[in-house]
C-alpha positions as CSV (number, residue, x, y, z in Angstrom):
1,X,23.0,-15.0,-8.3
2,X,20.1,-13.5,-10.2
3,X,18.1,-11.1,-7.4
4,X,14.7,-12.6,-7.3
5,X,11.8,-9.7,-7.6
6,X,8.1,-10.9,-5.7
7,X,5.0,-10.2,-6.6
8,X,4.3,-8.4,-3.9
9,X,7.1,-5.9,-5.5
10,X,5.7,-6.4,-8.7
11,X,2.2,-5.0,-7.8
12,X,3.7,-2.2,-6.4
13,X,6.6,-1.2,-9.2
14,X,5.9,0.9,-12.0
15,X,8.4,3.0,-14.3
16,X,6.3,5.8,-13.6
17,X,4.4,6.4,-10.8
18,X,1.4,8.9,-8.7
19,X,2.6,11.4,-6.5
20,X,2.8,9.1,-2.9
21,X,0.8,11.8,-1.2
22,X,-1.3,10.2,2.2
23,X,-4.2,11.9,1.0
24,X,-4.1,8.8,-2.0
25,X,-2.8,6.0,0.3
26,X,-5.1,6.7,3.3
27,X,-7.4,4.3,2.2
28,X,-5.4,0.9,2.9
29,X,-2.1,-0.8,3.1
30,X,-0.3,-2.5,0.5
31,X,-0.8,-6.0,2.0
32,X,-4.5,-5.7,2.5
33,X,-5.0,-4.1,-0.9
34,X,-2.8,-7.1,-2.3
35,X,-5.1,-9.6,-1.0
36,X,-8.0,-8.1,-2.0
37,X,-7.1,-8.0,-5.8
38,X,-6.2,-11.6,-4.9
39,X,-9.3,-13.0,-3.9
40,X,-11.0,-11.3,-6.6
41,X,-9.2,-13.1,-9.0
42,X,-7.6,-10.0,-10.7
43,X,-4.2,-12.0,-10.3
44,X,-0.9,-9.9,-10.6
45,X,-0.6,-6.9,-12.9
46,X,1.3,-4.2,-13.4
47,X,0.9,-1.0,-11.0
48,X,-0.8,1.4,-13.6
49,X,-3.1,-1.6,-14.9
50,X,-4.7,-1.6,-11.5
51,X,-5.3,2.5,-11.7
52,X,-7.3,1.6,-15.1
53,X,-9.0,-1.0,-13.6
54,X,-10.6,1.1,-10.6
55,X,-11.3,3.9,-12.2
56,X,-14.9,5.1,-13.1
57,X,-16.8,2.6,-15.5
58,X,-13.8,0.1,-15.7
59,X,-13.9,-0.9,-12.4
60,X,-13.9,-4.0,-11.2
61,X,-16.1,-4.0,-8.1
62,X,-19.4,-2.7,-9.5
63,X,-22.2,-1.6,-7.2
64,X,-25.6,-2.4,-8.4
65,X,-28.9,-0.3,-7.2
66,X,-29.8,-3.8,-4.8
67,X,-26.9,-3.4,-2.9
68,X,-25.7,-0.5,-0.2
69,X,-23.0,2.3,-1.2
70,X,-19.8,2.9,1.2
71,X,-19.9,5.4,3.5
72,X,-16.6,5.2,5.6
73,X,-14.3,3.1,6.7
74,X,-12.0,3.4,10.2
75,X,-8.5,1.8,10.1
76,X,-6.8,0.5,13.3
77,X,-4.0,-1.3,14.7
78,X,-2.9,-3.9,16.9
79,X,-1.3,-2.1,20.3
80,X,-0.9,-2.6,24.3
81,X,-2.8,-5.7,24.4
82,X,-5.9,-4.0,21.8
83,X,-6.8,-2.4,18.6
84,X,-6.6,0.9,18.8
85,X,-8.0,3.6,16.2
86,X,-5.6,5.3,13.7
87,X,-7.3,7.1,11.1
88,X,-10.6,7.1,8.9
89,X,-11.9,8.0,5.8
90,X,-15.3,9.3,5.5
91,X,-17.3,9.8,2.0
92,X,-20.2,11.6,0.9
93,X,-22.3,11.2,-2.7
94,X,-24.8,13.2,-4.9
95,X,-27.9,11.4,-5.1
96,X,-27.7,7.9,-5.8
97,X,-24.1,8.2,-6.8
98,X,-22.8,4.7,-5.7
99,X,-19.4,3.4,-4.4
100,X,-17.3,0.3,-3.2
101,X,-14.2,-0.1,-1.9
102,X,-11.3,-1.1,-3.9
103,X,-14.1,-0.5,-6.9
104,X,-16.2,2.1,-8.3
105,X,-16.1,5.2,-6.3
106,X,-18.5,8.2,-7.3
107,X,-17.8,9.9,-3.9
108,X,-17.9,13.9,-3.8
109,X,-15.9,14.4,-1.1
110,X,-13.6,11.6,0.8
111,X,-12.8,13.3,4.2
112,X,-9.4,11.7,5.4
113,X,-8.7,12.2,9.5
114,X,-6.3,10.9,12.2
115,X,-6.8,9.6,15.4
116,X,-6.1,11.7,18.0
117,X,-5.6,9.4,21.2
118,X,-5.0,12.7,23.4
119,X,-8.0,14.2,22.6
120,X,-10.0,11.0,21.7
121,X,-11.5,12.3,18.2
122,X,-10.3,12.7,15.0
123,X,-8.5,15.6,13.6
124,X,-8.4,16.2,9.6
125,X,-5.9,15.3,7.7
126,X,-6.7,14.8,3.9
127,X,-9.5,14.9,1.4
128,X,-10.0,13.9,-2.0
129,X,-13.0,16.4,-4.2
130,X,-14.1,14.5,-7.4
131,X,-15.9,15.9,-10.2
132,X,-18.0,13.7,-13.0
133,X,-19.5,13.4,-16.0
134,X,-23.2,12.7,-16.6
135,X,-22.2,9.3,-17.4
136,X,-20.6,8.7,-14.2
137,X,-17.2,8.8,-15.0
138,X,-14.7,10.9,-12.5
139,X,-13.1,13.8,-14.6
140,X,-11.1,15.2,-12.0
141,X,-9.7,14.8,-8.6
142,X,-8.1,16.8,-6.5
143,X,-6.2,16.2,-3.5
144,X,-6.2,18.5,-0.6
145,X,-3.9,18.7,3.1
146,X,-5.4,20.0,6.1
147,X,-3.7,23.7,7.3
148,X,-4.1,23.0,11.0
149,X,-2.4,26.9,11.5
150,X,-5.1,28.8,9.1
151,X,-8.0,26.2,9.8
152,X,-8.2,25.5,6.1
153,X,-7.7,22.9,2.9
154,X,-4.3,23.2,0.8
155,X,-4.3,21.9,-2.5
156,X,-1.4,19.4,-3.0
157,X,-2.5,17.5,-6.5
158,X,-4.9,16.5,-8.9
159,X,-5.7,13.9,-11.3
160,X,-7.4,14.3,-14.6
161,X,-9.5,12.1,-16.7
162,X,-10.0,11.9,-20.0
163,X,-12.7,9.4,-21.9
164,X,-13.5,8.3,-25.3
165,X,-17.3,8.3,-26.5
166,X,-17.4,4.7,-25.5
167,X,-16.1,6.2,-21.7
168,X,-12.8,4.4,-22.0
169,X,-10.6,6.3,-20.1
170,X,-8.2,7.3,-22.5
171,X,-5.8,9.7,-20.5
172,X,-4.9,10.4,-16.7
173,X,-2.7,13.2,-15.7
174,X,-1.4,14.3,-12.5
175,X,-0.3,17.7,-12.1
176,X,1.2,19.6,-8.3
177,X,0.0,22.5,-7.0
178,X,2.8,25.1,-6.8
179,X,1.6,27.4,-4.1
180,X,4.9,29.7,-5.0
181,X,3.6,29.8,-9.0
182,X,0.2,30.0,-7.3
183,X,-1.0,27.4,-10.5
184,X,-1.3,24.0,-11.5
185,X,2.0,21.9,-12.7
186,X,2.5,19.1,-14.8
187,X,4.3,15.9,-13.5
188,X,2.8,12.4,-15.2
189,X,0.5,11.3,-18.1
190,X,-0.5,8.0,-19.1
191,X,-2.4,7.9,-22.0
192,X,-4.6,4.1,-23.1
193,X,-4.9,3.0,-26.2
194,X,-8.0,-0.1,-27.2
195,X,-8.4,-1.8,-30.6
196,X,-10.3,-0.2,-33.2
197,X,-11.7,-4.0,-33.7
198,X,-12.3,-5.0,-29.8
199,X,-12.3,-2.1,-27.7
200,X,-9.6,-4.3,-25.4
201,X,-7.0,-2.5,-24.1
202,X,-3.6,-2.4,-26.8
203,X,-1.3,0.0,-24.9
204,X,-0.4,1.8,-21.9
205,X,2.0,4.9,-22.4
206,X,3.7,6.7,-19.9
207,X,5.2,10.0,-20.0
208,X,7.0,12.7,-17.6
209,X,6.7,16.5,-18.2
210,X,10.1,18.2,-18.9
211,X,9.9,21.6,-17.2
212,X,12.6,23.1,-19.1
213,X,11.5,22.3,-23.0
214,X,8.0,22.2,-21.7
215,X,7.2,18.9,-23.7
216,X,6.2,15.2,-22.3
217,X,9.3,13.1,-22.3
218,X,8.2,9.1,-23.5
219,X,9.5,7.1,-20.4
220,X,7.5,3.5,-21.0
221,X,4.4,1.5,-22.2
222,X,2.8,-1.8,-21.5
223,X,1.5,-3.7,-24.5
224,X,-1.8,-6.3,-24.0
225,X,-2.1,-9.4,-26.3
226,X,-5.7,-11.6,-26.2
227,X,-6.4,-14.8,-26.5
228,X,-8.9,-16.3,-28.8
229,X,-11.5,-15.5,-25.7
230,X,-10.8,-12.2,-25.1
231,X,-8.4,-12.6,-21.7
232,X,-5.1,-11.0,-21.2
233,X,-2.7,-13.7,-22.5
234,X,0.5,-11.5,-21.9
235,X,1.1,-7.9,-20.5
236,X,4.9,-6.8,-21.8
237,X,6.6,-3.9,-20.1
238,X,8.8,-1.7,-22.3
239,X,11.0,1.5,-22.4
240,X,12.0,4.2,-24.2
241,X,15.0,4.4,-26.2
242,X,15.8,8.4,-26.9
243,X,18.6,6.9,-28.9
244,X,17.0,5.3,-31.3
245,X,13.3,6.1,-31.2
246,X,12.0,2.9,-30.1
247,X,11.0,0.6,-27.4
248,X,13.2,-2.2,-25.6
249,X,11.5,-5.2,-24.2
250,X,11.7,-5.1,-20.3
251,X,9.8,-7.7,-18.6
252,X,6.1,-9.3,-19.1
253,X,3.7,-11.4,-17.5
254,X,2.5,-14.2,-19.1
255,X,-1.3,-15.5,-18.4
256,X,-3.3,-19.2,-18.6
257,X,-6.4,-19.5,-18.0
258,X,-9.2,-22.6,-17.9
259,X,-12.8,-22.0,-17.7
260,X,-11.7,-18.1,-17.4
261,X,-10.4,-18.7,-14.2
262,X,-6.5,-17.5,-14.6
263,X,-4.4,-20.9,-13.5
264,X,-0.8,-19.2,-13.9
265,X,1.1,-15.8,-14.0
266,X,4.2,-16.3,-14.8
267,X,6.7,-12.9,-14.8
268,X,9.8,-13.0,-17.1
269,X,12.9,-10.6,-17.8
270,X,14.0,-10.0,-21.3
271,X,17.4,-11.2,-21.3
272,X,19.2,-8.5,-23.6
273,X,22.1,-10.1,-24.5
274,X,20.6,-13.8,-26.0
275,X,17.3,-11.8,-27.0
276,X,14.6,-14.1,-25.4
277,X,12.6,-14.0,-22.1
278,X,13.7,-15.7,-18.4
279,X,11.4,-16.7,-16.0
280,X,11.7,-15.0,-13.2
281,X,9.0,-16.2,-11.1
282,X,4.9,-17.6,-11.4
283,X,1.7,-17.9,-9.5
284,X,0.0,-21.0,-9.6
285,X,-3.8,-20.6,-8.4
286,X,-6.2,-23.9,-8.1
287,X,-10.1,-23.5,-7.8
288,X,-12.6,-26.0,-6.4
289,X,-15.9,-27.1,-8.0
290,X,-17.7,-23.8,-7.2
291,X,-15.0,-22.1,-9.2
292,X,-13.3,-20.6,-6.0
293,X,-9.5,-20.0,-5.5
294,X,-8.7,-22.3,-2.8
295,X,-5.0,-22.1,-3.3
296,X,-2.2,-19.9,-4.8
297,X,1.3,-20.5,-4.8
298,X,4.3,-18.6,-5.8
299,X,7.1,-20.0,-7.3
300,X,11.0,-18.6,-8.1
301,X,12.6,-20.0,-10.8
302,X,16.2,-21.5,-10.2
303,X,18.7,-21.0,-13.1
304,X,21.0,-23.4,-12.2
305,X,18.6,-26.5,-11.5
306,X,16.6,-25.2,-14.9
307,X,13.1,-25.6,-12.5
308,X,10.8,-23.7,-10.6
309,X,11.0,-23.9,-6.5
310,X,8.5,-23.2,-3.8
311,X,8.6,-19.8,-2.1
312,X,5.3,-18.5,-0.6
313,X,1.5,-20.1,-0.7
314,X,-1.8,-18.8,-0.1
315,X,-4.8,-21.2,1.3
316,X,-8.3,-19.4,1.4
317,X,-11.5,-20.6,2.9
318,X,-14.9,-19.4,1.8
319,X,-18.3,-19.0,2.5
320,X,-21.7,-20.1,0.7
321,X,-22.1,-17.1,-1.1
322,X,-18.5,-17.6,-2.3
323,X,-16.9,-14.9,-0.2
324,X,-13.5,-15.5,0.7
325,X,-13.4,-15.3,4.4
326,X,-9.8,-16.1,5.1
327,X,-6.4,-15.7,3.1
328,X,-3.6,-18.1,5.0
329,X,-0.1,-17.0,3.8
330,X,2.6,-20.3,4.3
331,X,6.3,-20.3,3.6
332,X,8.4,-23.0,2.4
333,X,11.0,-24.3,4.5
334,X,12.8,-26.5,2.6
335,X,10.2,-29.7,2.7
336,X,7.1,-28.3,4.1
337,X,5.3,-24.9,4.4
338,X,5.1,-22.9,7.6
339,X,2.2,-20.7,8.5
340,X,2.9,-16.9,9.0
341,X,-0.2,-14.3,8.7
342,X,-3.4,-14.7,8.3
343,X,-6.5,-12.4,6.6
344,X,-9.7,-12.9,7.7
345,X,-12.8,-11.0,6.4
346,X,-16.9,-10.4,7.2
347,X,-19.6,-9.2,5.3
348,X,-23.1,-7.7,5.0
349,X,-26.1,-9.2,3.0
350,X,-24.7,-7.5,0.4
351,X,-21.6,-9.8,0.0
352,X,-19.6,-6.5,0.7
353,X,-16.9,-6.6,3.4
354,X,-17.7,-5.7,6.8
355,X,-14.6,-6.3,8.7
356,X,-10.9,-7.0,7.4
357,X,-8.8,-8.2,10.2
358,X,-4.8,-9.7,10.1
359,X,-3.1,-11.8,12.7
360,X,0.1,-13.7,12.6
361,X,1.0,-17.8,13.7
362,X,2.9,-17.7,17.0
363,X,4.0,-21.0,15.8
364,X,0.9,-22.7,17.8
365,X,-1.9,-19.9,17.4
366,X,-3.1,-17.2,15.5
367,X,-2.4,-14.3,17.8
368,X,-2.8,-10.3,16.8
369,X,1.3,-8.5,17.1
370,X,2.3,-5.0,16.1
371,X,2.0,-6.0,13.3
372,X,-2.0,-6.7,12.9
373,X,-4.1,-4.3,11.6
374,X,-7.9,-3.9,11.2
375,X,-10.3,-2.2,9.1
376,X,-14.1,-1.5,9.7
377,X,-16.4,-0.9,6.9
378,X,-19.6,1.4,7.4
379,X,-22.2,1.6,4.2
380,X,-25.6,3.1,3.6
381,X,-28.6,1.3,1.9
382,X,-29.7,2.2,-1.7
383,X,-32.7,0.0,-2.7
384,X,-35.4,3.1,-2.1
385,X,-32.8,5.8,-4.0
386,X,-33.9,7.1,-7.5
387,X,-31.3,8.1,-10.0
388,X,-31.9,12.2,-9.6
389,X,-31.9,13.2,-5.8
390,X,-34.9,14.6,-4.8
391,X,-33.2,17.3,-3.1
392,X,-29.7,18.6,-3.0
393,X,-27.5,19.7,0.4
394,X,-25.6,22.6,1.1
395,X,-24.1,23.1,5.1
396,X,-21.8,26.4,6.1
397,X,-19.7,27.0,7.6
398,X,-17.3,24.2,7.7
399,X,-16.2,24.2,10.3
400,X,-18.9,25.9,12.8
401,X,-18.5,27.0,16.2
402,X,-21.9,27.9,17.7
403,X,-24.1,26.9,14.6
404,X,-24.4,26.1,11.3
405,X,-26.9,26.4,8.3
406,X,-28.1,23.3,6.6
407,X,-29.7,24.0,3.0
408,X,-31.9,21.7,0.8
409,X,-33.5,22.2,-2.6
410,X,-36.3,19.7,-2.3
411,X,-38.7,19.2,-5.8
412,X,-41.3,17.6,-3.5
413,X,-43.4,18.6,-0.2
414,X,-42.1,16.1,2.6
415,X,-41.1,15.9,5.9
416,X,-37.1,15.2,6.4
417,X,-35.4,13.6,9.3
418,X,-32.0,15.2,10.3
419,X,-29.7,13.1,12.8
420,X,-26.0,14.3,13.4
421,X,-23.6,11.7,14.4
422,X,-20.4,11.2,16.0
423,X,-17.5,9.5,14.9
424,X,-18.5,6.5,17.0
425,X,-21.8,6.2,15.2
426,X,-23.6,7.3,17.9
427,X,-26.7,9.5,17.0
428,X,-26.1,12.7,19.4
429,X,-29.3,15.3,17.8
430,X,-32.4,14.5,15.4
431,X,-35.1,16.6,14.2
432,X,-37.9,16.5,11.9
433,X,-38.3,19.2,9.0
434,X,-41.1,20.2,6.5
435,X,-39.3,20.7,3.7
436,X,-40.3,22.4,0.3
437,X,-38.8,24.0,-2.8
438,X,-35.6,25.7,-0.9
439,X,-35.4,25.7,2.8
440,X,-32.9,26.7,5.4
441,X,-32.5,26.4,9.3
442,X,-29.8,27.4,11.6
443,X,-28.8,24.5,13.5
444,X,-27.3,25.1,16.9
445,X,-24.2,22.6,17.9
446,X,-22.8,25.3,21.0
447,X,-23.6,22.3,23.7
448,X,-22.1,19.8,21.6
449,X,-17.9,19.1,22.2
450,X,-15.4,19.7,20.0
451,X,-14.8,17.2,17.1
452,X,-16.1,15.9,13.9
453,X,-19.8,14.8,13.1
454,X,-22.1,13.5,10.4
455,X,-25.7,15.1,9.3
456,X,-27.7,12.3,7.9
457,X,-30.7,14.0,5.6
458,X,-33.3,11.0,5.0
459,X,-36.2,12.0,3.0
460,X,-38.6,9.5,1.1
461,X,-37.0,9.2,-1.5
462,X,-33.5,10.4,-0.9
463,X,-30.2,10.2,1.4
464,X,-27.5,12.5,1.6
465,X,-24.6,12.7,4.6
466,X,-22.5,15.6,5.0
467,X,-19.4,15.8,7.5
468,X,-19.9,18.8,9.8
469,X,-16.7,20.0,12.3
470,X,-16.8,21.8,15.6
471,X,-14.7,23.9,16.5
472,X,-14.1,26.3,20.3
């Protein structure tokens, strides 16, 4: 019998894939991510597609100057009876740099830390540095590890971008840190190719480095055909073949669409031997008026029958504003479909999420298990933000004991209100500042606790948040 490959696996597979450092999957797990790309119609793709389609001024969530940039978000999970806090990820911009989850993130810094249930705080544990361009797009990021022993970040990776003059990304590398070389490695490349005549995306090619020829071995690309209206009508994986110099079909997914909403994805193997495409297996998504999914439903195909069965579906409600606020997963059973987990979702006036929350059927409720999990989004308002900062933030050291400095380079005379939080959100110190040109203060934090904190700057016309750690 043919093995059957999901979706699910599908989203997740590549020929070539990022280093799996936490410091890159901190953010969320594979399930949640899954239905978020779901109920924002992105449908299923391969893995690398998604990179392209997150990354600087592809992405796919964009963040306009009316809505509120993301600031954190805190990640917990379902034990003894509660939801208890695991880790969170905490971000801080230049300026009006903007950023939303799953989308277009022109962070600086994204502080990752674990929950520490001993202690009651959070402890680090990762962070991601991002450098840009002065058209926004992210040039290069670099992972780093916490070094509990010397109190101090370890570089573990980074990615580099590359873009076009019409900021198409048009290469994205990841090389390892050897701390024994003391120097950067290199591990994977893909490099994106768009036609000369639409600027769509043509090609995806993906490469490994060979340490010992020093050269980038070919190892795969995806092609992209269009139809007449410019959507993705199939997306065809292939490999390299060293022997003779060309690439072999793999597998593809093939795409249908009405109104632009897609209506099928349907994932195929090449079938070597009689040189045409299987079905594998398809999605089947329906919309109401509004042009809402309402439904999606997966589908294996069944060789020997020569028809397509039902395997998995997914029933969402919604909203006014068209925000999906639940994602009900059902099995088939033969003659009728069985609930199993359920996603449920909140959100600000911005229509971004506020709360993501699973839960399972006990076979007559929804009840939270070991297996729920929870996320809680935190985000800071940018209506009054120009697009240069009106003053830029420096705070030393990191992380302080008794004190630290906080400096600001402010182009205007103005007053400045400080407030340091805790990771609770509760404001714990405040103060007022005149600020002009450059200006310093020592701040004292010696009858503050252990633990990590957040210095809000708020001036008229700018907002900048810095993380701040003490230490005993």
């Amino acid at each position: 019998m043919k093995t059957k490959i999901t979706l699910t696996g599908l989203l997740l597979a590549s020929t070539l894939s990022f280093q799996d450092t936490r410091a890159q999957q901190v953010d969320m797990n594979q399930s949640v991510q899954q239905t978020i790309r779901r109920i924002t119609k992105m449908g299923p793709h391969h893995a690398i597609y998604y990179k392209l389609m997150e990354t600087g001024n592809t992405a796919f969530f964009k963040t306009t100057q009316n809505q509120s940039r993301l600031i954190a978000h805190k990640y917990r999970e379902f034990a003894n009876g509660g939801f208890v806090n695991r880790d969170t990820v905490r971000y801080t911009y230049t300026g009006s740099n903007l950023g939303t989850w799953l989308g277009e993130m022109n962070y600086d810094v994204a502080l990752g830390m674990v929950f520490d249930p001993g202690g009651s705080s959070y402890d680090f544990e990762t962070q991601r540095v991002q450098t840009m361009d002065g058209a926004g797009n992210i040039t290069e990021r670099t992972y780093n590890m916490w070094d509990n022993a010397n109190a101090n970040w370890k570089a573990q990776g980074r990615d580099l971008y590359i873009y076009n003059a019409q900021n198409k990304l048009v290469s994205m590398q990841y090389q390892p840190w050897s701390t024994a070389m003391n120097n950067w490695g290199n591990d994977t490349l893909y490099e994106f190719t768009y036609d000369t005549a639409t600027s769509k995306l043509a090609f995806i090619e993906g490469k490994t480095w060979n340490d010992t020829g020093n050269y980038w071995n070919v190892s795969f690309r995806y092609a992209y055909n269009y139809d007449v209206n410019g959507d993705i009508f199939s997306e065809t994986l292939q490999s390299w073949s060293p022997s003779d110099l060309s690439y072999k079909n793999v597998s593809r997914y093939k795409y249908t669409y009405n109104n632009g909403n897609m209506i099928n994805a349907t994932y195929q193997d090449w079938n070597t031997g009689l040189s045409n495409w299987a079905n594998n297996q398809q999605m089947v998504y329906t919309y109401n008026g509004s042009g809402d999914l309402t439904e999606s439903t997966v589908q294996n195909w069944n060789n020997a029958l020569n028809m397509w069965q039902n395997d998995v579906k997914y029933a969402y409600t919604h909203d006014g504003n068209g925000n999906t606020l639940t994602e009900t997963k059902m099995t088939w059973g033969g003659s009728a479909y069985t609930n199993t987990d359920r996603v449920s979702l909140t959100y600000n006036n911005n229509n971004q999420p506020l709360t993501i929350m699973t839960d399972s059927w006990d076979g007559l409720n929804w009840a939270n298990n070991a297996n729920s999990v929870a996320y809680d989004l935190y985000y800071e308002e940018l209506l009054s933000v120009p697009e240069v900062t009106a003053f830029e933030t420096k705070i030393y050291p990191v992380p302080a004991s008794n004190q630290f400095t906080v400096e600001l380079n402010s182009k205007n005379a103005e007053t400045v209100t400080m407030t340091l939080f805790d990771v609770q959100g509760r404001a714990v110190k405040q103060w007022k500042n005149q600020v002009s040109g450059q200006f310093a203060a020592q701040i004292s934090v010696s009858e503050l606790p252990a633990g990590s904190y957040w210095l809000k700057i708020q001036g008229q016309n700018a907002v900048s948040t810095k993380p701040v750690v003490v230490i005993r």
